[in-house]
C-alpha positions as CSV (number, residue, x, y, z in Angstrom):
1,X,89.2,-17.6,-80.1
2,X,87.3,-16.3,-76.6
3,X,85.6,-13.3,-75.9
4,X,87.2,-10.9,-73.6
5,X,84.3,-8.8,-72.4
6,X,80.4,-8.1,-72.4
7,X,79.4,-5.1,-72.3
8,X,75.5,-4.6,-71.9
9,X,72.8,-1.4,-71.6
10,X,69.0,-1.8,-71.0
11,X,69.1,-5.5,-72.0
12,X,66.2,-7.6,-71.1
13,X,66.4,-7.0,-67.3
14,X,70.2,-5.2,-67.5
15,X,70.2,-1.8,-66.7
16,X,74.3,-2.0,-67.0
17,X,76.5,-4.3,-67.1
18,X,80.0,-4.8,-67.7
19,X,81.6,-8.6,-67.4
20,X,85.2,-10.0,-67.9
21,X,85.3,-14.0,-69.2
22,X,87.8,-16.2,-68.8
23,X,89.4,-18.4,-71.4
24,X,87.9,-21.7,-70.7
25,X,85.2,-22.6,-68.6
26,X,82.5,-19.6,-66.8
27,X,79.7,-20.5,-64.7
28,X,77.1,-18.2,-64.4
29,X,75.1,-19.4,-61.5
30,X,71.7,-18.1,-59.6
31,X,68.1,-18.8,-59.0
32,X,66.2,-18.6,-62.3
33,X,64.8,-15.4,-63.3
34,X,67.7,-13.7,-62.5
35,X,69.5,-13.0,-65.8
36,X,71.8,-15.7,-66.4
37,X,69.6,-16.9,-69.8
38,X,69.5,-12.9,-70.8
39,X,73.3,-12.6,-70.8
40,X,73.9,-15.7,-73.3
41,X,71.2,-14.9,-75.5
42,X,73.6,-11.1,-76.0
43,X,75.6,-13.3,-76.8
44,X,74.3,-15.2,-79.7
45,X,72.9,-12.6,-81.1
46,X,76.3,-11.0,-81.4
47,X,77.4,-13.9,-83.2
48,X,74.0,-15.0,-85.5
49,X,72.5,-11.4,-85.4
50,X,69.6,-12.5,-84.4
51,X,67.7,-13.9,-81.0
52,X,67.3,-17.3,-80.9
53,X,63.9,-16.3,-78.6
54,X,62.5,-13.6,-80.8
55,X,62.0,-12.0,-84.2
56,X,61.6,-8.5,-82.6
57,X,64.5,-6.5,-81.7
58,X,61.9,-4.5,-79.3
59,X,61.5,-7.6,-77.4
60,X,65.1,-7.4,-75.8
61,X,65.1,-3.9,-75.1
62,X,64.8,-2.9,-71.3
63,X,60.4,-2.0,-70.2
64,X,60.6,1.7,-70.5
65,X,63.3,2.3,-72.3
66,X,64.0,2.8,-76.5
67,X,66.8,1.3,-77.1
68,X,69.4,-1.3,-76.0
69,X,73.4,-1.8,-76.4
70,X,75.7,-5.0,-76.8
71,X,79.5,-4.8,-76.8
72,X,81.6,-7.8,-77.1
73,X,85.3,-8.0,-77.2
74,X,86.5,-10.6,-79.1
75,X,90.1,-12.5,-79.2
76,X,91.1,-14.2,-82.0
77,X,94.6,-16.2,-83.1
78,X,96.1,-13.1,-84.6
79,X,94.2,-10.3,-83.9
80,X,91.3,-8.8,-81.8
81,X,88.0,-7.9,-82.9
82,X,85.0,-5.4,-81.6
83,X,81.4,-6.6,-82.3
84,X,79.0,-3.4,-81.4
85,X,74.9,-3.6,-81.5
86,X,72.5,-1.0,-81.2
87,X,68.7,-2.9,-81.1
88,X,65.6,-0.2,-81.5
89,X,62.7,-0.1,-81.2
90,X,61.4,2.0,-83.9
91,X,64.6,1.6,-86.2
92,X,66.5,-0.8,-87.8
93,X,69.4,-2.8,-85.4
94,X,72.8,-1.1,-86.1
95,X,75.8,-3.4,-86.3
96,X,79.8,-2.2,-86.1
97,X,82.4,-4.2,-86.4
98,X,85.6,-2.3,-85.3
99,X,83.4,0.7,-85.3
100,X,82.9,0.2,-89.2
101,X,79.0,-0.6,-89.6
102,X,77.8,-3.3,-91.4
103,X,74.4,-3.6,-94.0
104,X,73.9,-7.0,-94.2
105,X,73.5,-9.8,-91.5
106,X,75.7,-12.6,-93.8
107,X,78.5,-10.0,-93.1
108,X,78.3,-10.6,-89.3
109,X,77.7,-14.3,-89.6
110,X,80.9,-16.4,-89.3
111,X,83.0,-13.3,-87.1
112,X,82.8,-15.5,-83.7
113,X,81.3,-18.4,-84.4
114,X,79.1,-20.0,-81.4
115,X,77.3,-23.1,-80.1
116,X,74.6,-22.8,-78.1
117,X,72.2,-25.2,-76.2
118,X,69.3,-24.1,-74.0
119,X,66.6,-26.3,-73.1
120,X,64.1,-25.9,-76.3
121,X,67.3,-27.1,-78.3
122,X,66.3,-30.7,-77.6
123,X,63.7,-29.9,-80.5
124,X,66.8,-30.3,-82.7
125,X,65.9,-34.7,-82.0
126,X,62.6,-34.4,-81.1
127,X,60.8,-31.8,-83.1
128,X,60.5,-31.8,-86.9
129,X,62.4,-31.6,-89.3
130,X,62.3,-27.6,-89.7
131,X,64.5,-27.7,-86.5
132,X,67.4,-30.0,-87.8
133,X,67.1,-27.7,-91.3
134,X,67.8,-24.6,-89.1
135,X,70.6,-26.2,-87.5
136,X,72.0,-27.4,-90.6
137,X,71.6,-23.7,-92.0
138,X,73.2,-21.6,-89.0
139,X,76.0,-24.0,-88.8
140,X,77.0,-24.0,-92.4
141,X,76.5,-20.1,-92.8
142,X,78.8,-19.9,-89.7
143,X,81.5,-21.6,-91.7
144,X,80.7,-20.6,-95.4
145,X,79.4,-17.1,-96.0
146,X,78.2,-18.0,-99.5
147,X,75.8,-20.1,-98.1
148,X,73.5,-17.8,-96.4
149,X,72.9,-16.1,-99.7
150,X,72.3,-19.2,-101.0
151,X,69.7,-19.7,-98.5
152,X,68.3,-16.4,-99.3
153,X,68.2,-16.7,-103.1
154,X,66.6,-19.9,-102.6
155,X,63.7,-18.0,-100.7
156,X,63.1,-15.8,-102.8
157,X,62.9,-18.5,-105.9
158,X,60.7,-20.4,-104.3
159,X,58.5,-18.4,-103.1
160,X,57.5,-17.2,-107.0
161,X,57.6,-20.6,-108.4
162,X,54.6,-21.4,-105.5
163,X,53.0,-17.9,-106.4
164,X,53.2,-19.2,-110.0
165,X,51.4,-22.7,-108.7
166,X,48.9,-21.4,-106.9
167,X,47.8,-18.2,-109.5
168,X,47.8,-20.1,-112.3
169,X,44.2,-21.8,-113.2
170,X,45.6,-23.6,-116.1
171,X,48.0,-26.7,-116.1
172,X,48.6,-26.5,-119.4
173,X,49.5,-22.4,-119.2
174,X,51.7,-23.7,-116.0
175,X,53.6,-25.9,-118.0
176,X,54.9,-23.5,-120.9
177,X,55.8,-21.1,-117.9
178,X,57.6,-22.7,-114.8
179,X,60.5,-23.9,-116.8
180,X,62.6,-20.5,-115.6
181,X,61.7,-21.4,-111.6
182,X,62.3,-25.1,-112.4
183,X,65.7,-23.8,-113.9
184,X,66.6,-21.4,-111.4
185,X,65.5,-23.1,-108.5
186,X,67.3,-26.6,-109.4
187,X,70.3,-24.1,-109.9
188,X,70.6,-23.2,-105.9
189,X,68.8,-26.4,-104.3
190,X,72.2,-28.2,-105.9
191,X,74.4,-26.1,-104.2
192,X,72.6,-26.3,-100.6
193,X,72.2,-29.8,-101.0
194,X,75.6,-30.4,-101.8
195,X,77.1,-27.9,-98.6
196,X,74.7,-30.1,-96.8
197,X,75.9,-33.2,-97.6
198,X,79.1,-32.1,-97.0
199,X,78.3,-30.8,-93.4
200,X,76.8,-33.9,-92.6
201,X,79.9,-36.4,-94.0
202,X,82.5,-34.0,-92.0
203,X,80.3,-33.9,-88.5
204,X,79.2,-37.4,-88.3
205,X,82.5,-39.2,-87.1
206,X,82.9,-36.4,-84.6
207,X,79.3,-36.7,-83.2
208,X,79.7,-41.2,-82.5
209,X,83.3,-39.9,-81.2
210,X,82.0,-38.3,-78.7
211,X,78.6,-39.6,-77.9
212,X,80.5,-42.7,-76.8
213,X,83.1,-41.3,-75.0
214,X,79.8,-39.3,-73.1
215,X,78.2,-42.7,-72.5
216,X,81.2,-44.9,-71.6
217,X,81.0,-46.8,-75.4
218,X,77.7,-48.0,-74.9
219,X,75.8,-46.0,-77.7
220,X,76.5,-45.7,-81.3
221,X,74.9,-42.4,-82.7
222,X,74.8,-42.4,-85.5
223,X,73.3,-39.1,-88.2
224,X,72.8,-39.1,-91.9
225,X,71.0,-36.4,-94.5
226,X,67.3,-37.3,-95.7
227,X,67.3,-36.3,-98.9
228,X,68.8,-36.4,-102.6
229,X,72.4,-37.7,-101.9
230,X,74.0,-37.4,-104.6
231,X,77.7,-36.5,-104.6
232,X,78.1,-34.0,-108.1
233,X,76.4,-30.3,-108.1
234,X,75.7,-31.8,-111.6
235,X,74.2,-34.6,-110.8
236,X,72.2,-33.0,-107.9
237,X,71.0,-30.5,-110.0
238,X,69.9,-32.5,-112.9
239,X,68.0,-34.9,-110.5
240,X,66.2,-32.2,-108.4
241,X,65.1,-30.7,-112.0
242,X,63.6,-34.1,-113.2
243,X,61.6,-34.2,-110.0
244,X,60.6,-30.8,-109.9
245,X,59.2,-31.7,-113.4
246,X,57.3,-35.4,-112.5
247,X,55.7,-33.5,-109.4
248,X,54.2,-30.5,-111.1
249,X,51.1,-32.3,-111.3
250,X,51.0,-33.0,-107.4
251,X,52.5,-29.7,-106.5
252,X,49.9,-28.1,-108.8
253,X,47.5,-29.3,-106.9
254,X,49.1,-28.6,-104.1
255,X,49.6,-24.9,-104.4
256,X,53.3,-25.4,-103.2
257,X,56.7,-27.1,-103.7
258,X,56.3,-30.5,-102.1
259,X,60.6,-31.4,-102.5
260,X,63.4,-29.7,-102.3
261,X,66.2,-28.6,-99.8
262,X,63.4,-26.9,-97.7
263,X,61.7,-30.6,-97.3
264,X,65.1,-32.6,-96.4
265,X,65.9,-34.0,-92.6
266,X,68.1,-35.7,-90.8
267,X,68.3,-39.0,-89.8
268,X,69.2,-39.7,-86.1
269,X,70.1,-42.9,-84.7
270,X,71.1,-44.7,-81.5
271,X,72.1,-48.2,-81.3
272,X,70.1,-48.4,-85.1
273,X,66.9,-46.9,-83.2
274,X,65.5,-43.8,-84.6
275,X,65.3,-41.3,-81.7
276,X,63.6,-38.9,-83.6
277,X,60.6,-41.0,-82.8
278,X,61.1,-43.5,-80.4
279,X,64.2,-42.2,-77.8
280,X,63.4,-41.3,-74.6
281,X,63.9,-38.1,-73.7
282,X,67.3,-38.6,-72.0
283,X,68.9,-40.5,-74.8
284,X,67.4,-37.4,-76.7
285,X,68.7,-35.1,-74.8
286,X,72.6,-36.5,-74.9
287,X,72.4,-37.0,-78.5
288,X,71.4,-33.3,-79.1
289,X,74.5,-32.2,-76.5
290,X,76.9,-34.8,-78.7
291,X,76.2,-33.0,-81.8
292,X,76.5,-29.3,-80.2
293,X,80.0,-30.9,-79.1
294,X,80.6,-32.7,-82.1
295,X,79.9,-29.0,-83.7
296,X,82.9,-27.2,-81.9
297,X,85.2,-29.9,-83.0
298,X,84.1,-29.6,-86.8
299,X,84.4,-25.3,-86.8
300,X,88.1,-26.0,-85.5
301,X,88.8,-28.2,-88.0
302,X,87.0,-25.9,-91.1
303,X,88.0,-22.4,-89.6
304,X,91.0,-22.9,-87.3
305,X,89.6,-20.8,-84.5
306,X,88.0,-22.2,-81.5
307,X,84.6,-21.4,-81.0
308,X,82.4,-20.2,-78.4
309,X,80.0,-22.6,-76.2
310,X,77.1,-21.3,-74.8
311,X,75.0,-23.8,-72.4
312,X,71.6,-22.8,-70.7
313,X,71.2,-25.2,-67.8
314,X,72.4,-28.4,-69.6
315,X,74.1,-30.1,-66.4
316,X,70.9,-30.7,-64.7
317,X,69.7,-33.8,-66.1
318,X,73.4,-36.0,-66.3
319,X,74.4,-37.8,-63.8
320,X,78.2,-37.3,-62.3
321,X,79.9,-39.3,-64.3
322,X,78.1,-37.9,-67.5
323,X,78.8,-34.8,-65.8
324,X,82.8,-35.1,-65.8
325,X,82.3,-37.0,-69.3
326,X,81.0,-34.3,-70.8
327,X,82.8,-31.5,-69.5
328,X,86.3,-33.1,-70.7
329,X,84.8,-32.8,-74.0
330,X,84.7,-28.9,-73.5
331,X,87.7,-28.4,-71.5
332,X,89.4,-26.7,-74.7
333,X,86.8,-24.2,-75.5
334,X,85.7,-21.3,-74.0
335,X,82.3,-22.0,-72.2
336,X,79.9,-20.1,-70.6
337,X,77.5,-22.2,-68.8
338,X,74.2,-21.3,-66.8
339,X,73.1,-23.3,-63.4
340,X,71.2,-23.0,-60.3
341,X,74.0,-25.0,-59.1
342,X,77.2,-25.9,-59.7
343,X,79.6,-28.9,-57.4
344,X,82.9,-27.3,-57.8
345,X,84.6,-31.0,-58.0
346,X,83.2,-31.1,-61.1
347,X,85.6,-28.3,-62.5
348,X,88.3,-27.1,-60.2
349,X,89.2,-24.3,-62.7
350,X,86.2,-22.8,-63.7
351,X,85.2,-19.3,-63.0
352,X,81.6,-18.7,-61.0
353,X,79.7,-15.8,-61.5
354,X,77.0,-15.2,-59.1
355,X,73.7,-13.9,-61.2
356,X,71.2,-12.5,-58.8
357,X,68.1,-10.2,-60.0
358,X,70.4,-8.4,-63.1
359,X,73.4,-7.8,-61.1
360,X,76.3,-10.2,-62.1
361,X,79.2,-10.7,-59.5
């Protein structure tokens, strides 16, 4: 899969723009501010739906203007595919896809799957454990559709079994009435758990794979889930309800849910050294681009279609022979990569794209 064309009006700093990508590897270079970061972000949100840089369509949209347009052309093994976004600023975002609109976001989610690294992605090592949950949660939806309303459900359980815990005076009148949360809840935290488990299993030999073929074999990295690890729905589900009930207590207390799917991590090691808290920010930094490449290898495998890699200034902080390492690892996928520079040696058959103040060349 690669996408064909990019189509965009009043985006960020776009007034127009119309852009034809090569298969493999697209280099987007220019000082910064220019609009290189705008034209991936159209991207991912073409993909996810969303920004990964905002929760307000407005926010995207041209100064001065009310509304703003993404069209993407998308080629796939066996057929092609037209993703079509109109982002408002007083309406709701309208979504098409083949000129048939769409309701609901999980419908979108999974149509051209993407990986994308910018900066602030380093978070996914070095930040908390919300980050690595989100990353779990995009990539899974990406390959399972049932997932996402999963996720959803699970939201919306949740959040009435902690209205229950924190409006309710009694313990003793919370006891005879959380059993149908307790129920429900245990229900879907199984089946997230187990998707995640099974994520984590799939993408871990890929991730070492390729982390020591980045770092000439000299680092093991090595990822795991935090959590209830069970292997059975059943089993998960029956163990996540006797916890649910030997916390009430505590999470009465509380006012919240203290365990659960939305409490998990991941663990994430180098050479047996948790990086999380104790890598520098280098070792950090290559860990997080391992698993972004360990994550095209893994949507291959599940969905036979080759996804899209999107990379905000990631070359800047490797060395050369990092450098070469790690774009062999990509060589197969469609990339579109942003730089202030770019050494041509590097990659002989990449496609530059000069980016200077919205105008792309």
């Amino acid at each position: 899969m690669y996408i064909e064309s990019v189509k965009l009006e009043n985006f960020r700093n776009y007034t127009s723009c119309y852009v034809e990508l090569e298969k493999n590897l697209n280099i987007f270079k220019g000082a910064n501010a220019q609009g290189k970061t705008n034209f991936l972000e159209s991207i991912y949100i073409s993909s996810i739906g969303k920004s990964p840089k905002t929760t307000k369509d407005k926010d995207v949209i041209k100064w001065g203007e009310s509304r703003a347009k993404i069209d993407v052309k998308v080629k796939k093994s066996f057929y092609e595919e037209d993703l079509s976004f109109v982002l408002s600023s007083d309406q709701k975002k309208t979504i098409k896809i083949n000129g048939i609109a769409i309701k609901k976001i999980g419908d979108l989610i999974g149509e051209m799957p993407v990986v994308y690294f910018a900066p602030d992605e380093i978070g996914l090592v070095k930040d908390g454990p919300a980050f690595r949950r989100k990353f779990m949660d995009i990539d899974i939806s990406q390959i399972n559709k049932n997932y996402f309303y999963l996720l959803c459900r699970y939201e919306k359980v949740l959040n009435e079994r902690n209205k229950l815990l924190k409006q309710t005076h009694s313990f003793d009148a919370l006891k005879d009435t959380i059993d149908l949360w307790d129920t429900q809840l245990a229900d879907i935290a199984s089946k997230i758990i187990y998707c995640r488990l099974g994520f984590i299993d799939k993408i871990k030999d890929h991730t070492n794979t390729i982390h020591k073929a980045i770092t000439s074999d000299k680092e093991d990295l090595i990822i795991s889930y935090q959590g209830l690890k069970q292997k059975s729905i059943e089993v998960l589900k029956e163990k996540i309800y006797e916890l649910y009930k030997s916390k009430l207590k505590s999470d009465f207390d509380l006012g919240y849910t203290s365990i659960g799917p939305h409490r998990d991590d991941i663990e994430i090691k180098i050479n047996g050294i948790d990086i999380r808290n104790f890598g520098s920010q280098g070792q950090q930094r290559l860990a997080t681009l391992s698993i972004k490449i360990a994550e095209l290898k893994l949507f291959e495998e599940l969905t036979h279609e080759k996804p899209i890699l999107l990379l905000d200034d990631v070359l800047s902080e490797l060395d050369e022979k990092r450098c070469k390492n790690f774009l062999k690892q990509i060589e197969e996928y469609q990339t579109i990569l942003t730089t202030t520079k770019f050494n041509r040696k590097l990659n002989e058959n990449s496609k530059i794209f000069n980016v200077s103040n919205a105008t792309i060349s």
